[in-house]
C-alpha positions, 0 to 999 in steps of 0.5 A: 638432262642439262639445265639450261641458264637463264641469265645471258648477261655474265661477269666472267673476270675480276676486271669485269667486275671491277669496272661494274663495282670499283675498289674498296675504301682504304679503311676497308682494306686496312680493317683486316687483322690475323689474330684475336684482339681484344676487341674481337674476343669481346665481341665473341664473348657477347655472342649467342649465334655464329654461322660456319660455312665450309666446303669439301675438297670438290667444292661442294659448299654448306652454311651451317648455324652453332648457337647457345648461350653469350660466351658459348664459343671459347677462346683459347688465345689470340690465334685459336678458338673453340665452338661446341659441338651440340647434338644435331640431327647427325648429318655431320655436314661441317664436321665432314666438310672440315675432314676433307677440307679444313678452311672455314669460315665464321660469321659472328652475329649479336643481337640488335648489332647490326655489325658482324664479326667475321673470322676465316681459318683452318679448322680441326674437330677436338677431342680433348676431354679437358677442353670439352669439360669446360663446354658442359651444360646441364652435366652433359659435355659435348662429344666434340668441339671444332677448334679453329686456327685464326687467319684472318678476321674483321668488322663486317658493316651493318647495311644487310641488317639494315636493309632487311630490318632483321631487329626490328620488330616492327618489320616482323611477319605475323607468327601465323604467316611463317613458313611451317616446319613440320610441313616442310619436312614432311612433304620433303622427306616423304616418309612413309607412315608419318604425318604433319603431326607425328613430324611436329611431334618430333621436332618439338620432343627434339626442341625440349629434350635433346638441346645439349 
């Protein structure tokens, strides 16, 4: 059965869409590198959580998040990084995207900086046992790192985290009006013989004993 859309009020031209929004400011133009400078190695340094987003070679699109702690992506030189691969719930969805199609995107996030660093590349999935010996924590190395080949990157504003309030503690719901994980799981999995609680179980011994 088709879906019908709801919106009947289109842009369908970058023409279109200029009119409506404009140009960008020439600071804004100019801000674009297409290597690692200090600055940008800096503040990848004081990273502890990036996402990475990835398409396969239909289109098909994902965002994934990579975190651990400050300093846990490596860069190689100006023009190459490294982001470990942690054990996952084996879905593979970027490393399978990046097989397909090797553009990546990554957005680079710091706590209570509003300011993000974007980094657009190709990417590649790394074997090399001497690189990934360098990313072991608690003697446990990771199986497999995504490298990835630096094309473009820059300072994205702060005015989403702004908007949103993300670091301000203040704006933060209460605990108890979170959304509940193991609920929302169970109820989408359906999984037979399993409960709210058994799911629970599960995520918390995932949480405590398989982070590296």
């Amino acid at each position: 059965m088709k879906i019908q859309i709801p919106f009947t009020d289109i842009i369908q031209t970058e023409e279109e869409l200029r009119i409506l929004i404009g140009y960008p400011s020439e600071v804004v133009q100019r801000k674009s590198i297409y290597h690692l400078d200090h600055h940008c190695v800096d503040f990848i340094s004081k990273s502890p959580f990036l996402l990475i987003s990835t398409s396969d070679d239909k289109g098909y699109c994902d965002v994934s998040p990579r975190g651990d702690l400050p300093g846990f992506v490596q860069v190689l030189d100006k023009n190459f990084l490294l982001i470990p691969e942690r054990p996952g719930n084996k879905r593979m969805d970027t490393m399978r995207n990046i097989l397909s199609n090797p553009h990546v995107g990554l957005l680079f996030c710091i706590p209570t900086l509003g300011e993000t660093l974007r980094v657009n590349g190709k990417a590649t999935l790394v074997k090399d046992k001497e690189l990934l010996q360098k990313m072991a924590i608690k003697g446990r190395e990771p199986l497999v790192a995504i490298g990835v080949e630096v094309e473009e990157c820059y300072l994205h504003c702060a005015k989403a985290f702004k908007r949103s309030g993300l670091w301000d503690p203040n704006t933060w719901p209460e605990v108890d009006s979170l959304p509940h994980a193991a609920k929302i799981i169970f109820e989408h999995a359906k999984l037979p013989g399993s409960s709210i609680e058994s799911i629970n179980e599960r995520l918390q011994e995932s949480y405590t004993k398989r982070l590296y």
